[in-house]
C-alpha positions as CSV (number, residue, x, y, z in Angstrom):
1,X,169.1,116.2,76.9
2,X,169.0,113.9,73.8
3,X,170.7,115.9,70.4
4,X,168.8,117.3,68.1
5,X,169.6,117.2,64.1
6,X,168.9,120.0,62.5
7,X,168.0,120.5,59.0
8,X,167.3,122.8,56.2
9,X,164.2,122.8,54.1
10,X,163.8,124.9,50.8
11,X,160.2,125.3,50.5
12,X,159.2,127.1,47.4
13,X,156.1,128.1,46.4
14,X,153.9,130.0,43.6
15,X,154.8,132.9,45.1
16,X,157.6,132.9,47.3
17,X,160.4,130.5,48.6
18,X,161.5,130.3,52.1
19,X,164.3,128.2,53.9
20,X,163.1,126.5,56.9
21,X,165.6,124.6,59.6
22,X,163.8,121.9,61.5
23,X,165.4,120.6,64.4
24,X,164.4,116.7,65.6
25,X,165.3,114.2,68.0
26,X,163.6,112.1,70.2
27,X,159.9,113.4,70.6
28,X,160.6,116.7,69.5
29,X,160.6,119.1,66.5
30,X,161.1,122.2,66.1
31,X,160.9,124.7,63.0
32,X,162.5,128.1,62.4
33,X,162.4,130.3,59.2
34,X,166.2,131.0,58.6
35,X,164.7,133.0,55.1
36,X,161.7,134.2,52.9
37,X,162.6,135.2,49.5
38,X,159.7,136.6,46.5
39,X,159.1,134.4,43.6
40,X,157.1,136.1,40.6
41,X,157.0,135.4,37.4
42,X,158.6,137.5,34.4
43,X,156.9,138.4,31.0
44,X,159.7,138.9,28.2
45,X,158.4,138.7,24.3
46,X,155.1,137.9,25.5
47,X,156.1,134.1,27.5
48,X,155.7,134.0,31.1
49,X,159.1,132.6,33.0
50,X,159.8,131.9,36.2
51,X,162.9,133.9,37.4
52,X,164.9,130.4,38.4
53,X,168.0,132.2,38.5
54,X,166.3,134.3,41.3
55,X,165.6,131.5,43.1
56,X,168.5,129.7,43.2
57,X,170.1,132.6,44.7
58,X,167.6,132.9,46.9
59,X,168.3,129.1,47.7
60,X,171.7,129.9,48.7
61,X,171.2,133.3,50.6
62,X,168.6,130.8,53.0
63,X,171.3,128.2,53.0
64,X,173.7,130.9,54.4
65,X,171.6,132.3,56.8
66,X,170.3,129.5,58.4
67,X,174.0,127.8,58.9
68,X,175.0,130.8,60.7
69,X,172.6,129.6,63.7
70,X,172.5,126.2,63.0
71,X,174.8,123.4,62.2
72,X,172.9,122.1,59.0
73,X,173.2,118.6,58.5
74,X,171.6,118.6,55.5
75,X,169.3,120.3,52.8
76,X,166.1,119.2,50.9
77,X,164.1,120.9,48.3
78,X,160.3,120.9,47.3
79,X,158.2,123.3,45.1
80,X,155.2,122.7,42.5
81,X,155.1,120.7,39.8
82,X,155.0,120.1,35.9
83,X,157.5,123.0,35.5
84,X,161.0,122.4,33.7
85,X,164.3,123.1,32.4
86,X,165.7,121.7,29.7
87,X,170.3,121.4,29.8
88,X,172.3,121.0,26.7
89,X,175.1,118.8,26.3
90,X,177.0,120.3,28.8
91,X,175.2,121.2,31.2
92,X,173.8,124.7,31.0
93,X,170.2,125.6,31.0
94,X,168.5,126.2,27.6
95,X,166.8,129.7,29.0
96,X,164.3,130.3,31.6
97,X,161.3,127.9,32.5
98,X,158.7,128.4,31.0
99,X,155.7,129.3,33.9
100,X,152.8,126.6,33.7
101,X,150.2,129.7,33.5
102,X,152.0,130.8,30.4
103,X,149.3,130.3,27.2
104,X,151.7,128.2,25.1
105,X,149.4,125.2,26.1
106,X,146.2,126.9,24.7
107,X,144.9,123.8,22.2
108,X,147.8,121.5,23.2
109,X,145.3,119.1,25.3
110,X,143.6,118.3,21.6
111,X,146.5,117.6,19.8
112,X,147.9,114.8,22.6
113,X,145.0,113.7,22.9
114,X,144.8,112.9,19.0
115,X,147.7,111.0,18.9
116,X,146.6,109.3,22.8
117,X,143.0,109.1,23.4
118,X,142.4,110.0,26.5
119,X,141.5,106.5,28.0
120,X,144.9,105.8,27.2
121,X,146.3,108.4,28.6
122,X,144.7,107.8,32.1
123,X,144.5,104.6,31.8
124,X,148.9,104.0,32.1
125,X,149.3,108.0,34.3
126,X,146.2,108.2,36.5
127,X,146.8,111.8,36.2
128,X,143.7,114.9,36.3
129,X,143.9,116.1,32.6
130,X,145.2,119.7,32.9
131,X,146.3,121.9,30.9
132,X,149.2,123.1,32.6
133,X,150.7,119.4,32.7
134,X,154.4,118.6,31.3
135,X,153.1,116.5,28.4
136,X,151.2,119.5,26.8
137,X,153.9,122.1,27.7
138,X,156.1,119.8,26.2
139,X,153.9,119.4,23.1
140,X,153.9,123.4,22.6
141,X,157.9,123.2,22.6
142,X,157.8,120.7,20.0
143,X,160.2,122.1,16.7
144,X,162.0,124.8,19.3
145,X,165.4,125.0,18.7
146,X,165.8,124.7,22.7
147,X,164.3,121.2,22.8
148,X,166.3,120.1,19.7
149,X,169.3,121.1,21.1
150,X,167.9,119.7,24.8
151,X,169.5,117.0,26.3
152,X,167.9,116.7,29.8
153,X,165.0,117.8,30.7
154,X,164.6,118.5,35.1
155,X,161.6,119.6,37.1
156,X,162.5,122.5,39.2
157,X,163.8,121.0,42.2
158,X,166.0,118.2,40.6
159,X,167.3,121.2,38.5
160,X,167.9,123.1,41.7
161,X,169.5,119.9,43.4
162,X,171.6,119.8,40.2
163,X,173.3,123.0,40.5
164,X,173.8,122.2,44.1
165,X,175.8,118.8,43.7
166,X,176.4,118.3,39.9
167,X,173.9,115.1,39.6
168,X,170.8,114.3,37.2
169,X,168.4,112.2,38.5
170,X,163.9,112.7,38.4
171,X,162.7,112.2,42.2
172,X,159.5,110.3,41.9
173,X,157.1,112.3,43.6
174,X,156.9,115.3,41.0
175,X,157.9,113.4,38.2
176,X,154.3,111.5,39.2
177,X,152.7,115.0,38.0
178,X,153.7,115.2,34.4
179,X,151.2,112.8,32.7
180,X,154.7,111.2,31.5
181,X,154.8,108.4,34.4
182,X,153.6,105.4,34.7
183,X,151.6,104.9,38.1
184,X,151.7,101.3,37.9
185,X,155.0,100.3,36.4
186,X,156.3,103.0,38.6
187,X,158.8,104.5,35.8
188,X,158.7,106.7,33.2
189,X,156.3,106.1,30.4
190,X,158.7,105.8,27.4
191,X,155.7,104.5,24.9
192,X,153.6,107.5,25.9
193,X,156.7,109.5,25.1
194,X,157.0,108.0,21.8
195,X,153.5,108.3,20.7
196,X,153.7,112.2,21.9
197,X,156.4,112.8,19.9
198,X,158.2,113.7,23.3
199,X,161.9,112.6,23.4
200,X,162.5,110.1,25.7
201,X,166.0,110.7,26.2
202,X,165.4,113.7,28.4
203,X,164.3,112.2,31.1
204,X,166.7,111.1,33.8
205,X,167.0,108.3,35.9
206,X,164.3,107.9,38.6
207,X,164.7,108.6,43.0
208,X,162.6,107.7,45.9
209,X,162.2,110.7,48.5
210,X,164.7,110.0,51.1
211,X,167.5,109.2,48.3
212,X,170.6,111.1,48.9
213,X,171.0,113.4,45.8
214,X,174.3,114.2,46.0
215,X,176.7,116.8,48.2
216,X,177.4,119.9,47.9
217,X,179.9,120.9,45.6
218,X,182.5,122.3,46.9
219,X,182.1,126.1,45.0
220,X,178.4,125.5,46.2
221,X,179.6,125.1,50.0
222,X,182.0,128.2,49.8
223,X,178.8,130.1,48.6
224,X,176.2,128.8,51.0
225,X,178.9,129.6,54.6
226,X,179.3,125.5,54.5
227,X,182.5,125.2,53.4
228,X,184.1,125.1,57.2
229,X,182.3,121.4,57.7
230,X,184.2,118.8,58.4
231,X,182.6,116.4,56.3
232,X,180.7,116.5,53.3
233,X,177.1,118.2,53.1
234,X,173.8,116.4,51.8
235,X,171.6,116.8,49.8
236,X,168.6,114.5,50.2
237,X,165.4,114.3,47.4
238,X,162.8,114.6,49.8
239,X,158.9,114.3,48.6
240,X,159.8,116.7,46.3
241,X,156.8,117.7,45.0
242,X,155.5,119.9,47.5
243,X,151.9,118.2,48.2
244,X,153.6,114.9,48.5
245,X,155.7,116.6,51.3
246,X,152.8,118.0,52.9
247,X,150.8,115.1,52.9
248,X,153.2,113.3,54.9
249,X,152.7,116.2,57.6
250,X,149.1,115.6,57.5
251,X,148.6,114.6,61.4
252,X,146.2,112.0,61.3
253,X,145.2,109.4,63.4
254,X,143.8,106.9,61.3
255,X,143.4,105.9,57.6
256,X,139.8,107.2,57.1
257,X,141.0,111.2,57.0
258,X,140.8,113.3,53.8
259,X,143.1,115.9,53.4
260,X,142.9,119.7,51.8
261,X,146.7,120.9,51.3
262,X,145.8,124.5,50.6
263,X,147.3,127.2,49.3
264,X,147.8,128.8,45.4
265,X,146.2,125.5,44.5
266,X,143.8,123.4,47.0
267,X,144.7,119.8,46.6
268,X,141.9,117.5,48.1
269,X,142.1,113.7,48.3
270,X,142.7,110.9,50.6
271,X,145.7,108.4,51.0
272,X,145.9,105.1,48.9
273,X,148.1,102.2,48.5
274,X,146.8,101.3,45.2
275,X,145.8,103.8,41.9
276,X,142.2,104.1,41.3
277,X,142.4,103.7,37.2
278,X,138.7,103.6,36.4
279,X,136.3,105.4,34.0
280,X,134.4,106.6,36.5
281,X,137.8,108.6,38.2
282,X,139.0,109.8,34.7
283,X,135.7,111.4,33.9
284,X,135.7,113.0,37.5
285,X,139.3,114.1,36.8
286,X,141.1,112.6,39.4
287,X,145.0,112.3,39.7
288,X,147.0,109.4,41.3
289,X,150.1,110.7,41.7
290,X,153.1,109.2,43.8
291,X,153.6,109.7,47.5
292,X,156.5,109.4,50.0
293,X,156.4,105.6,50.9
294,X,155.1,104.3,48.1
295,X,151.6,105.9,48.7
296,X,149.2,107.2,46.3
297,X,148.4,111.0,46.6
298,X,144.8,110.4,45.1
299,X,143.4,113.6,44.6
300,X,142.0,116.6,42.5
301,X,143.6,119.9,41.7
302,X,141.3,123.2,43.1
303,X,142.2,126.3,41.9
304,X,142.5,127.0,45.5
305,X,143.2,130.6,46.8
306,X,145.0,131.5,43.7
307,X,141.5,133.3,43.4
308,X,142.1,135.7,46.5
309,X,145.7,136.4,45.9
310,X,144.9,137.5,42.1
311,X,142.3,139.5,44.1
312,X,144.2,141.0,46.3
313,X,147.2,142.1,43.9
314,X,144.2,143.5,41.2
315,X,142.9,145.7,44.4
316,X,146.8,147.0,44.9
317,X,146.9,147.8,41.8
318,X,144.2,150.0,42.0
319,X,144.4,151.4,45.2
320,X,146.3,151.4,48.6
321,X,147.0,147.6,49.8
322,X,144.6,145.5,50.3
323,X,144.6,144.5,54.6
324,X,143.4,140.7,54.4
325,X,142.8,140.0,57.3
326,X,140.4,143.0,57.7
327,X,139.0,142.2,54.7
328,X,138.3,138.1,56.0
329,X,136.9,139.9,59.1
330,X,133.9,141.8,56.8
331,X,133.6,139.1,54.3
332,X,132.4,137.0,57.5
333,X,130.0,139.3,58.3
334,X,128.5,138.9,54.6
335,X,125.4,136.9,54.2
336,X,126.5,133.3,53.1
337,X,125.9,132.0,49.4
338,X,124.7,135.1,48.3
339,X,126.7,134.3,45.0
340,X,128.7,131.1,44.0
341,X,131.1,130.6,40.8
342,X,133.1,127.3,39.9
343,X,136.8,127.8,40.9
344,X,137.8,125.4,38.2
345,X,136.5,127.3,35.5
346,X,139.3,128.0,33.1
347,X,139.0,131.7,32.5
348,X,140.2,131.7,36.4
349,X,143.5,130.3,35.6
350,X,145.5,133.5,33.7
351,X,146.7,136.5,35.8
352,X,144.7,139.7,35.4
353,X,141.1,141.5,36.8
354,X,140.1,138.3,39.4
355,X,137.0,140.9,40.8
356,X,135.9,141.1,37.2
357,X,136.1,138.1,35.8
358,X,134.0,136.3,39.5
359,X,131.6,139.2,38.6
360,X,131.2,138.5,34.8
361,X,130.9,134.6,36.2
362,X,128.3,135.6,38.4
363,X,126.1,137.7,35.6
364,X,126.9,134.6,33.7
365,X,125.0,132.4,35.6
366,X,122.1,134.7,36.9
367,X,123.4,135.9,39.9
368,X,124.2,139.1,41.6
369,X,127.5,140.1,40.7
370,X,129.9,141.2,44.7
371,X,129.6,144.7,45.3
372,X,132.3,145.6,47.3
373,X,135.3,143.4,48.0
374,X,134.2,141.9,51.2
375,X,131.2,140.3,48.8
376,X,133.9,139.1,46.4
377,X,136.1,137.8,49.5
378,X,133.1,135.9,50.2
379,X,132.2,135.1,47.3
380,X,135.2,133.4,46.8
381,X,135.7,131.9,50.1
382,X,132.0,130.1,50.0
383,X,132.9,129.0,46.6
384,X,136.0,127.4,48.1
385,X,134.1,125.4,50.8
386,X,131.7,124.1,47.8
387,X,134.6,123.2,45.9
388,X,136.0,121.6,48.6
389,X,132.6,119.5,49.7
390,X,132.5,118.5,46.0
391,X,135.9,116.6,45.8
392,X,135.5,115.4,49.0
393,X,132.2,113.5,48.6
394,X,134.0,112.6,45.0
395,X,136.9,110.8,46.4
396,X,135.3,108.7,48.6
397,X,133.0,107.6,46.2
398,X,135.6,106.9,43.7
399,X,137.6,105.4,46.2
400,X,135.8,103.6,48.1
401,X,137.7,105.3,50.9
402,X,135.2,106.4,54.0
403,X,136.3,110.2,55.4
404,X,135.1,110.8,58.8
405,X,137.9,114.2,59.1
406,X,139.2,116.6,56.8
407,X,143.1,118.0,57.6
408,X,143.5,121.2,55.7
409,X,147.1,122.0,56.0
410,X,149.2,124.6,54.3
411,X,148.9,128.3,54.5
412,X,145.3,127.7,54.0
413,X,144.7,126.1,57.6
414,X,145.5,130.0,58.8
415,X,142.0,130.9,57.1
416,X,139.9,130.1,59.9
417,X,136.6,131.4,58.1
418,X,137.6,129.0,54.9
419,X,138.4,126.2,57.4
420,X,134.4,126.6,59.1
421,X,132.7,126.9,55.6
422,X,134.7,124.0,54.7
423,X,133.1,121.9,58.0
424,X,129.9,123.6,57.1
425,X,129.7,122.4,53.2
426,X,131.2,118.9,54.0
427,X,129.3,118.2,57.1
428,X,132.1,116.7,58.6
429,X,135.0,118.0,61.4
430,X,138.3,120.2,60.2
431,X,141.2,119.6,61.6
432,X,144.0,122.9,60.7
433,X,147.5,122.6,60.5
434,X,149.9,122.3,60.1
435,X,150.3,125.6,58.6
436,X,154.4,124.9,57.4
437,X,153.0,121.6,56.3
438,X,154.9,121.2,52.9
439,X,158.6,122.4,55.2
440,X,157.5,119.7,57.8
441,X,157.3,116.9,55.6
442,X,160.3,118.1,53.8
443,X,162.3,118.2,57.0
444,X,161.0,115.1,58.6
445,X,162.1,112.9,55.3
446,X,165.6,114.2,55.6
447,X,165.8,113.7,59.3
448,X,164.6,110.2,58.7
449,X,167.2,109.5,56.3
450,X,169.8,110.7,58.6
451,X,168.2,107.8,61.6
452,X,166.6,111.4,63.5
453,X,162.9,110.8,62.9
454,X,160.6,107.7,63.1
455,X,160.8,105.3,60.5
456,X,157.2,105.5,58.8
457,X,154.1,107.7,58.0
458,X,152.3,106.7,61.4
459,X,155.4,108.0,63.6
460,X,156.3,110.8,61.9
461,X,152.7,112.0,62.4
462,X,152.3,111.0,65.7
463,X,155.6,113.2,66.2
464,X,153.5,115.7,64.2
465,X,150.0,115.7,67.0
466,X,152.1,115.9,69.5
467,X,154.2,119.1,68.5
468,X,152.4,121.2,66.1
469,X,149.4,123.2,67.2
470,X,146.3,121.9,65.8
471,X,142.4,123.8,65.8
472,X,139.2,121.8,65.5
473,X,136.1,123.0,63.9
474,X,133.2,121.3,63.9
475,X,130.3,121.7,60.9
476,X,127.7,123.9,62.2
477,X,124.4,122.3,62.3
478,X,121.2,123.0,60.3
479,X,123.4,124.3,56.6
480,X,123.1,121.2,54.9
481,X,120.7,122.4,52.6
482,X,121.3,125.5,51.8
483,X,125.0,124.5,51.0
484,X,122.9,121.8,48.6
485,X,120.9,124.6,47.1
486,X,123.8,126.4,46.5
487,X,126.1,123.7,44.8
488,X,123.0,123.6,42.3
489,X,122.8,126.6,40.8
490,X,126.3,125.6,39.7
C-alpha cells in the first residue's frame, strides 16, 4: 500500500479553531480532527480583542494531540482576515488584536477616503470597501502609542507562524484582504500607505502559499510533543487566508462554477486569472483578492450565518439552548418569504439582540416582523438564499464569467434547507461540500509542497470528487418569481 503523509492543519475561525491532520498519498485523503478549541472575543475598557494568546495555546495543545497518533510532517495555518498585531523592536506583541467588529472603525472609511478617493483606492486593491478592512483599522490606530512604538505589523496567521519558527514574512493570500495590496503589481501598496498616513515599514516581506515559513523552534517542538523527530519540523504558509484555502477545495469540474464558502461570513464569487478593476465592480463592491496559484478570489463579502449564530447565543441568553437543528426542522415548515431583510445592512454587523434588530428591519421596511424563532430562522435563512442569488447573478455579469453550478462549501454546505433555497433563488444546481473545506485546502497545499498531492488546482480537486462526500440539489421548479417578488421589496 503506497505511504501516506500526514499533516496538520490549524483551521481557525470566528468562533473556534480546530487542528485537523490530513493524510494523502496516491488517490487518497483522509481527514481527522486531532482538536477543537473556543475562540471568542474579549471586551476590556470598552475594545473588543481577540484572545490570541488563547489561541496560540490552543494551536499547540492540537499540535500535541494530533502527533500522538500521527507522525506530522508538517503544519499550516489559516484563519480570517484584516486582523493584526503589531511587534516592537524586539519582538513582543504590542497587546491584544484588536477584533475587526470592534467600533474603532466607526467614520474611518471617510477619513481614507479623503485623503484616497475611492476610485483610487479600487482602482490599485480591487478590494469590497468595508469597514472592517486593515486600512481603516489602521487609520483608527493612528497617534497610539502602540503603533508609534510598532515595528511590524502581522495578520494573525503569519503572527502565529511567527511564534512558531521565529520568521516575519506577509503570506499573500490574506495580505490580498487589507486594501493595502496591490492586485496587479502583486506587492504591497507602499504609495497607498503613504497617502494614508500608514507606515510602510510594518509590513514584512511578501510569501506565496506553499512557501516554507520556517521550522519549528526548538522550545516550540518540546511544547508541541515534536521534539523526538529526527529531523526538523515545517511550517508551510498555506492559502492562508481561510477562503483562499477553501476555494482551492472547491471540487469542481470545470471553470464555469461559482462558489459560496459559507460560514460566519458567506463569500460568493467565481475563479479568475485576471482582476476585474472596473467602475461597474467598485460600485457593486466587489473584492479581487489573491488566490493559491496565482488565481483571483473574485468575490463579495455576505454577512453569512453570522446572523443565526448571533441568534442563537441572544436565545441562550435568554433561555435554555437553543437546539438548531430542531429549530432548521420548524423554520422549513414556515411559509417561504414571508419576511426578507438585507444581510449586509450595517446595523447587522455588532454583537447584541440579532431577533430584534431582523424584527425592527422588518417593521422598517413594512413587513411583518418573525414571531417565534422558527420565523426568524427563516427569515434569515430565505434572506440568505436572496443574498446569495444577488451576488451570484452580480459576478457573472461583472465578470463576464458564465455559472452553470454553485459549490457551497464550509460549515454552511451542512445546512441543507440554506443549500435548496440557495438552488431555488439562483435557479441553478448546488453542489455541498466539502464541509472541512478551508482544512482541506490547507492540508492539500502543504502535502503538495512536500511532492504528496497533485501538482495544480485541477488534480487536487479531482482528488477532492473522488474522496469527499458531495450532495446535489437541484432548484425546484416554478419559484422564480416569487423569489423575484421578494428580492423587490428589498
Amino acid at each position: 500500500m503506497t505511504a501516506l503523509t500526514a499533516v496538520a492543519a490549524v483551521d481557525l475561525g470566528a468562533s473556534g479553531g480546530r487542528v485537523m491532520v490530513g493524510r494523502v498519498g496516491a488517490g487518497r485523503l483522509e481527514v481527522h480532527e486531532a482538536h477543537r478549541f473556543p475562540n471568542g472575543p474579549v471586551s476590556v475598557l470598552g475594545t473588543l480583542h481577540w484572545d490570541i494568546l488563547r489561541l496560540y495555546q490552543g494551536v499547540l495543545d492540537g499540535l500535541r494531540a494530533a502527533a500522538q497518533t500521527f507522525d506530522l510532517a508538517s503544519a499550516g495555518i489559516d484563519s480570517w482576515g484584516v486582523d493584526y498585531g503589531l511587534l516592537d523592536s524586539g519582538g513582543a506583541l504590542l497587546g491584544n488584536p484588536v477584533h475587526y467588529r470592534d467600533a474603532r472603525t466607526d467614520g474611518m472609511v471617510e477619513k481614507v477616503l479623503a485623503k484616497i478617493p475611492a476610485p483610487e483606492l479600487y482602482a490599485a486593491t480591487g478590494v469590497q470597501q468595508l469597514p472592517i478592512n486593515t486600512i481603516y483599522q489602521l487609520a483608527a490606530a493612528a497617534g497610539t502609542p502602540q503603533l508609534a512604538a510598532a515595528r511590524t505589523l502581522l495578520l494573525i496567521p503569519d503572527l502565529l507562524g511567527y511564534w512558531l519558527t521565529g520568521e516575519v514574512g506577509a503570506e499573500v493570500t490574506n495580505a490580498s484582504t487589507t486594501q493595502l495590496y496591490d492586485v496587479r503589481a502583486r506587492s504591497w501598496a507602499v504609495g497607498l500607505m503613504e497617502r494614508a498616513g500608514i507606515p510602510a515599514h510594518l509590513f514584512p516581506a511578501l510569501r506565496p502559499p506553499g512557501a516554507i515559513i520556517g521550522d519549528l523552534l526548538p522550545e516550540v517542538a518540546r511544547g508541541a510533543g515534536l521534539a523526538d523527530r529526527r529531523c526538523p519540523f515545517p511550517v508551510v504558509a498555506v492559502g492562508s487566508h481561510d477562503t483562499a484555502s477553501a476555494v482551492v477545495s472547491v471540487p469542481a469540474q470545470d471553470g464555469d462554477f461559482g462558489y459560496i464558502s459559507c460560514g460566519t461570513w458567506s463569500l460568493v464569487g467565481v475563479e479568475l486569472n485576471q482582476p476585474v478593476l472596473t467602475d461597474a465592480s467598485r460600485a457593486a463592491n466587489f473584492s479581487n483578492e489573491t488566490g493559491v496559484d496565482g488565481t483571483i478570489r473574485y468575490l463579495r463579502n455576505v454577512m453569512g450565518l453570522w446572523l443565526l449564530q448571533e441568534s442563537v447565543r441572544t436565545w441562550a441568553e435568554a433561555g435554555p439552548p437553543a437546539d438548531l437543528k430542531a429549530l432548521l426542522a420548524e423554520a422549513a415548515r414556515v411559509p417561504p418569504l414571508r419576511a426578507v431583510i438585507d444581510p449586509d445592512d450595517p446595523g447587522f454587523l455588532p454583537p447584541g439582540d440579532m431577533p430584534a434588530r431582523i424584527a425592527e428591519a422588518c417593521r422598517r421596511t413594512g413587513q411583518r416582523p418573525p414571531a417565534s424563532p422558527a420565523e426568524t430562522v427563516r427569515c434569515i435563512i430565505d434572506s440568505l438564499a436572496l443574498a446569495h442569488r444577488r451576488a451570484i447573478r452580480q459576478v457573472q455579469e461583472l465578470s463576464g464569467r458564465q455559472v452553470d453550478t454553485v459549490h457551497v462549501v464550509g460549515g454552511g454546505s451542512r445546512n441543507a434547507l440554506l443549500c435548496q433555497l440557495t438552488a431555488d433563488a439562483c435557479g441553478l444546481p448546488v453542489v455541498a461540500g466539502p464541509a472541512e473545506a478551508a482544512a482541506l485546502g490547507n492540508i492539500l497545499v502543504q502535502a503538495r509542497s512536500l511532492g504528496a498531492a497533485p501538482g495544480d488546482l485541477a488534480g487536487m480537486r479531482a482528488l477532492l470528487r473522488a474522496t469527499q462526500v458531495l450532495r446535489r440539489f437541484e432548484p425546484s421548479s416554478g419559484d422564480a418569481r416569487a423569489w423575484d417578488a421578494a428580492a423587490r421589496r428589498l
